[in-house]
matplotlib code that plots the C-alpha trace (Angstrom):
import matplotlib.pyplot as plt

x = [13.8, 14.4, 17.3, 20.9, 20.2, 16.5, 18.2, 20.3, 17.6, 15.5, 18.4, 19.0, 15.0, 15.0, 18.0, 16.5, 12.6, 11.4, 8.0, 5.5, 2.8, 4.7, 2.9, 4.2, 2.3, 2.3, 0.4, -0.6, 2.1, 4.9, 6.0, 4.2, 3.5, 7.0, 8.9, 6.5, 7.5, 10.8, 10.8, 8.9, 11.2, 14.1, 12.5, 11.4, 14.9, 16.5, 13.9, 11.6, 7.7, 6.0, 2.5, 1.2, -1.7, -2.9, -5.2, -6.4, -8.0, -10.3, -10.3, -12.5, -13.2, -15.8, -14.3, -10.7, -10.1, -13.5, -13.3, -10.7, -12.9, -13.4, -9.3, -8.8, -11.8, -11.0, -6.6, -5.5, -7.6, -6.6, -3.1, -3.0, -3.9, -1.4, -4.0, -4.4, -6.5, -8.5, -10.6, -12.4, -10.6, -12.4, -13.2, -14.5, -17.2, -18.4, -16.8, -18.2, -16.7, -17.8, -16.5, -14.1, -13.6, -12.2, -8.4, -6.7, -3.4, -1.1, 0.1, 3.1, 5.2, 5.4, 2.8, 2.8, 0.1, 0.9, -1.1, -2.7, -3.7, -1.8, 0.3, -3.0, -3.2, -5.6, -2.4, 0.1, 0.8, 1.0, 3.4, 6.7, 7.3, 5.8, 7.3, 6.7, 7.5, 7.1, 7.5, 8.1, 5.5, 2.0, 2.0, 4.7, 2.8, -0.4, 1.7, 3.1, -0.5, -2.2, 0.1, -0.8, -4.5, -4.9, -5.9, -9.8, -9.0, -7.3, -10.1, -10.9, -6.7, -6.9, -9.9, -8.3, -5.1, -6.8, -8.6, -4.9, -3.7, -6.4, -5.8, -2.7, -2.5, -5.2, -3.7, -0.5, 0.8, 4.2, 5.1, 5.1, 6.5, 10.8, 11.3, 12.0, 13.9]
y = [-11.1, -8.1, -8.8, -7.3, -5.0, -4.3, -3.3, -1.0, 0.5, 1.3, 2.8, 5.5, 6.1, 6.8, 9.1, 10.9, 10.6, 13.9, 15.1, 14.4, 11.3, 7.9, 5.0, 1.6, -0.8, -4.1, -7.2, -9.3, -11.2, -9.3, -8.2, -4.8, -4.9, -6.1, -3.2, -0.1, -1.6, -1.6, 1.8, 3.6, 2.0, 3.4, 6.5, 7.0, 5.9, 8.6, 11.0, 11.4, 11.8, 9.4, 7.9, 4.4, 3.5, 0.6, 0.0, -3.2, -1.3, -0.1, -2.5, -5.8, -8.9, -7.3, -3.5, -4.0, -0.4, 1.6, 3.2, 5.3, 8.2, 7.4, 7.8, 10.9, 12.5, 10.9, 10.8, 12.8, 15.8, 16.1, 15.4, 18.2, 20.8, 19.8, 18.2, 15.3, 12.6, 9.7, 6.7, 3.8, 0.7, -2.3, -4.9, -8.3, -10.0, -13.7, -13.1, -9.8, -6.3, -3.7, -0.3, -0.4, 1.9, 5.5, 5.5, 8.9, 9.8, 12.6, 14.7, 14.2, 15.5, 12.1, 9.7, 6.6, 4.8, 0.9, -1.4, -2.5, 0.4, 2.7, 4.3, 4.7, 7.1, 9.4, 10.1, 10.0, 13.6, 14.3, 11.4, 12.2, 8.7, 6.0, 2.5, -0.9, -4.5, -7.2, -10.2, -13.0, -14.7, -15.3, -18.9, -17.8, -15.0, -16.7, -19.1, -16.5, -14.5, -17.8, -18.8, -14.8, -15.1, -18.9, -21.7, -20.5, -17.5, -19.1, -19.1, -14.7, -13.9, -16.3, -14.1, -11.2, -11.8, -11.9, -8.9, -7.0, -8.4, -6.4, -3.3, -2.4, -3.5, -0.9, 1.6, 0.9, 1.8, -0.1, 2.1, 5.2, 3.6, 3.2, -0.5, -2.0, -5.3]
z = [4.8, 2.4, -0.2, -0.3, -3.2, -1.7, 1.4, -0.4, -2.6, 1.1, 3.0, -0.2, 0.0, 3.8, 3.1, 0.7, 1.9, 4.0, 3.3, 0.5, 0.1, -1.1, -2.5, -2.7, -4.9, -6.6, -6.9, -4.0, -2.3, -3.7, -0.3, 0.1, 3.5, 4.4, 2.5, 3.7, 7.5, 7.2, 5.2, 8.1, 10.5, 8.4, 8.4, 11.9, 13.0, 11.2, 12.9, 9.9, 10.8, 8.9, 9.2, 7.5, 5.7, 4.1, 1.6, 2.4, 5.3, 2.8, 0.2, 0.1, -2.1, -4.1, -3.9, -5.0, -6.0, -6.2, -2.4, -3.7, -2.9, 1.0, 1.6, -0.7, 2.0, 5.2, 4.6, 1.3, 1.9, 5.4, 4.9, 1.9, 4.5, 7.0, 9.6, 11.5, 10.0, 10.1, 8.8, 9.6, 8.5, 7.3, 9.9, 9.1, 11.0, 9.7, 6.2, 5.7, 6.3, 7.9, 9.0, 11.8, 14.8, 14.3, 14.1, 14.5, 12.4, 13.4, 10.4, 10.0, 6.8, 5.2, 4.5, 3.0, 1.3, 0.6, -1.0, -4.3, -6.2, -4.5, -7.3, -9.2, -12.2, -10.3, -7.4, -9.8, -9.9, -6.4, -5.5, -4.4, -4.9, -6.8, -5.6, -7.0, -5.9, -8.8, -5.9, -8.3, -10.6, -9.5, -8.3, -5.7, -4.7, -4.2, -2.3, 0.3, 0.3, 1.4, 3.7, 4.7, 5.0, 5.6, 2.8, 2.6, 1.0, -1.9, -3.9, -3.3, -4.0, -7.2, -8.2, -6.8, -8.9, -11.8, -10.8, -10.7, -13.7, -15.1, -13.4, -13.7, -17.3, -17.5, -15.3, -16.1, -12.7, -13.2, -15.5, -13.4, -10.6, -9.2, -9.6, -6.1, -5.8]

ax = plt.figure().add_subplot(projection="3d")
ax.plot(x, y, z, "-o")
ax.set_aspect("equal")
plt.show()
């Protein structure tokens, strides 16, 4: 459920929203996912062509943020030049992830990357928008994450929130990012 003011703040964004990359990033649990879904519906109801990706389809316990370079060749580079894209999302097979089968964006004038990370210094100046969701304190957003991903992953987001903390106090993504909420 997305919050009167939160509502407000993504109806505003889909009027304004027509072409450009878009990143929408925050710590784990803060609602990420949730937000970029409803912004794209917004978007494609209103006629906008936008396409969605996600960096946890790259992203894994043990590479939280270094496969940067893999979606700036297989999406950024491709969206850049006006073309249709694609990339091969992360797939996990007893615990350990592998590379996915091919999946085949349309280019389409807007593109939005959500996920952890996604604001990150290196995109910064080609952003048209730089979104951020706080989501609450940590404990609640671990709470919501594992009810997300089930109680045996607990123990990778605790490790994986400490792992953010880290990052964006070191990236200092927040900072460059329109406050959502």
């Amino acid at each position: 459920m997305i919050a009167a003011t939160l509502d407000d703040q993504l109806d505003e964004l889909a009027a304004e929203m027509v072409s450009g990359i878009v990143a929408i990033d925050g710590p784990s649990g803060a609602g990420k996912s949730t937000v970029a879904d409803e912004l794209v519906a917004r978007l494609r109801a209103r006629g906008t062509g936008v396409q969605l990706v996600r960096t946890d389809d790259f992203a894994t316990w043990d590479d939280p943020v270094a496969w940067w370079p893999e979606l700036e060749t297989d999406v950024l580079q491709a969206f850049i030049r006006r073309h249709d894209y694609h990339y091969r999302p992360r797939v996990w097979r007893g615990g350990v992830p592998e590379p996915g089968k091919l999946v085949w964006l349309r280019w389409e004038p807007l593109l939005i990357i959500e996920g952890v990370s996604s604001a990150r210094r290196r995109i910064a100046e080609r952003l048209t928008y730089s979104l951020w969701l706080d989501g609450g304190p940590s404990a609640e957003r671990l709470e919501r994450a594992v009810a997300r991903d089930g109680e045996e992953s607990r123990p990778m987001l605790e490790r994986w929130q400490q792992f953010e903390r880290g990052w964006f106090a070191v990236d200092r993504t927040r900072e460059r990012c329109r406050v959502l909420g």
